[in-house]
C-alpha positions as CSV (number, residue, x, y, z in Angstrom):
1,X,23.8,31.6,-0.6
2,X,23.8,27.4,0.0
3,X,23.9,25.5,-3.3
4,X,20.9,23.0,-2.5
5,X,20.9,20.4,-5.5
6,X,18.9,17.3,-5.0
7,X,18.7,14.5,-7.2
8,X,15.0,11.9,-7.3
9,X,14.6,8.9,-9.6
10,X,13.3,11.5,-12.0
11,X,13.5,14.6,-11.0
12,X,16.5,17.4,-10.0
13,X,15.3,19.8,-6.9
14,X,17.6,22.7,-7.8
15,X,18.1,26.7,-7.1
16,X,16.2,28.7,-9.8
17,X,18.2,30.0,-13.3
18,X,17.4,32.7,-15.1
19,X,16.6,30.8,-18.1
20,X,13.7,29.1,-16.3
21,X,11.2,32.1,-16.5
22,X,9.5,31.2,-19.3
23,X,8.9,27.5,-17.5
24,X,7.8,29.3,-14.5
25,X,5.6,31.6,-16.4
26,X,3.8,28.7,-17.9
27,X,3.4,26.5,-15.0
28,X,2.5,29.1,-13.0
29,X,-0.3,29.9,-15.1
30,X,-1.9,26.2,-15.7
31,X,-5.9,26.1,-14.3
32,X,-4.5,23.4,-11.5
33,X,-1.7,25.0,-10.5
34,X,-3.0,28.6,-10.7
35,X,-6.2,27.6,-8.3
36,X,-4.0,25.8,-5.4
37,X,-1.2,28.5,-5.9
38,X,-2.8,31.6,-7.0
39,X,-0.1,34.4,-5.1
40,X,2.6,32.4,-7.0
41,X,1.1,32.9,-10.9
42,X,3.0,35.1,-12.8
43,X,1.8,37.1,-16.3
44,X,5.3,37.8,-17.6
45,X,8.9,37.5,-18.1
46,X,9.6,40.6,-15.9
47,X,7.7,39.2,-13.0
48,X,9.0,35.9,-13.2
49,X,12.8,36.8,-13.6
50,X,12.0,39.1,-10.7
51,X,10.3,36.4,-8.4
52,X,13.6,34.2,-9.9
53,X,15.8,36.5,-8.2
54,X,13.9,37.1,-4.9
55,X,13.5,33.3,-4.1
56,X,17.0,32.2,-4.4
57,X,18.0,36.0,-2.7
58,X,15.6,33.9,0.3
59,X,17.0,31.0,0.4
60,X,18.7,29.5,3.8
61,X,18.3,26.6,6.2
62,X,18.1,28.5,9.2
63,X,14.7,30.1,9.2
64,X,14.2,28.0,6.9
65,X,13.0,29.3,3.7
66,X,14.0,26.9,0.7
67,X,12.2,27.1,-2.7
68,X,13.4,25.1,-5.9
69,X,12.7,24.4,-9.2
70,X,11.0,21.0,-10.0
71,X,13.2,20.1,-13.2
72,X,12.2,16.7,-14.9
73,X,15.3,14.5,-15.9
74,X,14.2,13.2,-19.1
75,X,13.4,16.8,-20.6
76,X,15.3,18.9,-19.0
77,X,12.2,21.6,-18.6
78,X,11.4,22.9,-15.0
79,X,8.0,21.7,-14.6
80,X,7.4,22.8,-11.4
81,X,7.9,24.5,-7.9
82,X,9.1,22.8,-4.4
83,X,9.5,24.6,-1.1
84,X,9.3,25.2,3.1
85,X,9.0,28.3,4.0
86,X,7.4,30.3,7.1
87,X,3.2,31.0,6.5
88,X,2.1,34.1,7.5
89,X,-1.5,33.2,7.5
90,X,-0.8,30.4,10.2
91,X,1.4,32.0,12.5
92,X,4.0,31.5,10.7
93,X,4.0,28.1,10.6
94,X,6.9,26.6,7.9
95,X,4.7,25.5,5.6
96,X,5.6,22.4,2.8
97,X,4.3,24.0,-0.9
98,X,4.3,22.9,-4.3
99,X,3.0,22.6,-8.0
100,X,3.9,20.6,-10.8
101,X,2.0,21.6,-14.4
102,X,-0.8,20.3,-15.5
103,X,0.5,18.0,-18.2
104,X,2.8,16.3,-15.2
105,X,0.3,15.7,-13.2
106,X,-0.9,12.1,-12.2
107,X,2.9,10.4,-12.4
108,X,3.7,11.2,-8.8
109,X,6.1,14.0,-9.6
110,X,4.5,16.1,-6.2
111,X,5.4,13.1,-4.3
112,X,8.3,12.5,-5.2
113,X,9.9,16.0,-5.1
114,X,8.2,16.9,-1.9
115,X,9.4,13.5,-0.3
116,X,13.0,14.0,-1.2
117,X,12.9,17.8,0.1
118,X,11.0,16.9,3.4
119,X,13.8,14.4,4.2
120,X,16.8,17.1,3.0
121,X,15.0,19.6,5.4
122,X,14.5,17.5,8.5
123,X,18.1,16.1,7.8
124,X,20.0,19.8,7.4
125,X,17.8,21.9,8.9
126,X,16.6,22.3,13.2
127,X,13.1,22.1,12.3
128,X,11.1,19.4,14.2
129,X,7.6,19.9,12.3
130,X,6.0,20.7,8.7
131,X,2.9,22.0,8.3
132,X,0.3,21.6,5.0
133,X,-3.1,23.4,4.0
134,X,-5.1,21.9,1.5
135,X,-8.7,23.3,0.3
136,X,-11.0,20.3,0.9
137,X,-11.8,20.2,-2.6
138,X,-8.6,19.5,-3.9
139,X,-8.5,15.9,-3.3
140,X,-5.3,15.4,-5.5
141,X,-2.9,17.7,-2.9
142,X,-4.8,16.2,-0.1
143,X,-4.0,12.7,-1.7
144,X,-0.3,13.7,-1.9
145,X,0.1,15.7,1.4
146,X,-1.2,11.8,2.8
147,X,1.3,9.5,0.9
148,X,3.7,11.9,2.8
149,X,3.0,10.8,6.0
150,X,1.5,14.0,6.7
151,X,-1.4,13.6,9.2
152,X,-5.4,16.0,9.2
153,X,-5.4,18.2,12.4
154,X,-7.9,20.6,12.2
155,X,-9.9,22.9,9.7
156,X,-8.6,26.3,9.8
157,X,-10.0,29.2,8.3
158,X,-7.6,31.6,6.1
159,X,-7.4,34.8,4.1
160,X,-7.1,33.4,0.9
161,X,-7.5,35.3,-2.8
162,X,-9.5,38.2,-0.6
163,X,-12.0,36.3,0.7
164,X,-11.8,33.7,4.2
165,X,-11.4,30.1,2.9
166,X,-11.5,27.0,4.6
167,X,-8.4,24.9,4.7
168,X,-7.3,21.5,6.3
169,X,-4.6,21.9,8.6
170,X,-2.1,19.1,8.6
171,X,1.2,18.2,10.6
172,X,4.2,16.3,10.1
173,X,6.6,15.6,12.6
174,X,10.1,14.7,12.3
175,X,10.8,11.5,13.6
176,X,14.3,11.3,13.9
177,X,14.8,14.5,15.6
């Protein structure tokens, strides 16, 4: 399994513990992050140690699938998920993800993780694209998924919660591949 470990201004992009389940459990559930990432809420310690265990079992540069803990400096409290990882629901597509609670929301904590893993990917990985969907009405992920240089291609329509959902469909490319 590769040790990924990535260090922000104010944040450490690390592998999963154990010990963060009850983190994940409350993130997961918070009304922001629960509506852009409802697959990914979890109702109790048994899921979440479970979910613990099959992301870091996932984990590798090659496909790639790499999903980490968002864990603020100051506290020491994961606050948060970061990842790339294949789509199913657009052909597989590696997809950027992520969610930070609700009370650490609006300080650029989204931005800043996802910035620092979008350059760790394009750098150790062979991937020469990231793709984003954002549901037009969440103005703050499409907000973020902008600052990242991330650019609107198309609306795509995707089985999402059950029902078809409208999406925006963005690229980014890298640059120094």
């Amino acid at each position: 399994m590769t040790n990924i470990r990535i260090e922000t201004p104010n944040l450490i992009l690390r592998q999963y513990s154990l010990s963060d389940s009850k983190d994940v459990i409350f993130y997961s559930q918070q009304p922001k992050v629960a509506y852009g990432m409802s697959d990914m809420v979890l109702h109790n310690e048994s899921k979440a140690l479970s979910w613990i265990n099959w992301i870091n079992k996932k984990i590798n540069t090659t496909e790639p699938f790499i999903v980490l803990a968002i864990e603020n400096k100051t506290n020491g409290i994961c606050i948060g998920v970061v990842g790339v990882h294949p789509k199913d629901e657009i052909d597989n597509e590696v997809e950027l993800l992520y969610g930070v609670s609700d009370n650490y929301q609006n300080k650029g904590y989204a931005t800043e993780a996802s910035k620092a893993l979008i350059q760790w990917t394009f750098e150790n990985t062979q991937l020469k694209s990231l793709t984003a969907i954002v549901k037009p009405e969440n103005i703050p992920s499409k907000i973020v998924i902008e600052k990242l240089g991330f650019e609107y291609v198309d609306t795509k329509v995707i089985l999402y919660d059950g029902d078809m959902c409208k999406f925006g469909y963005y690229k980014l490319y890298n640059n120094h591949s």
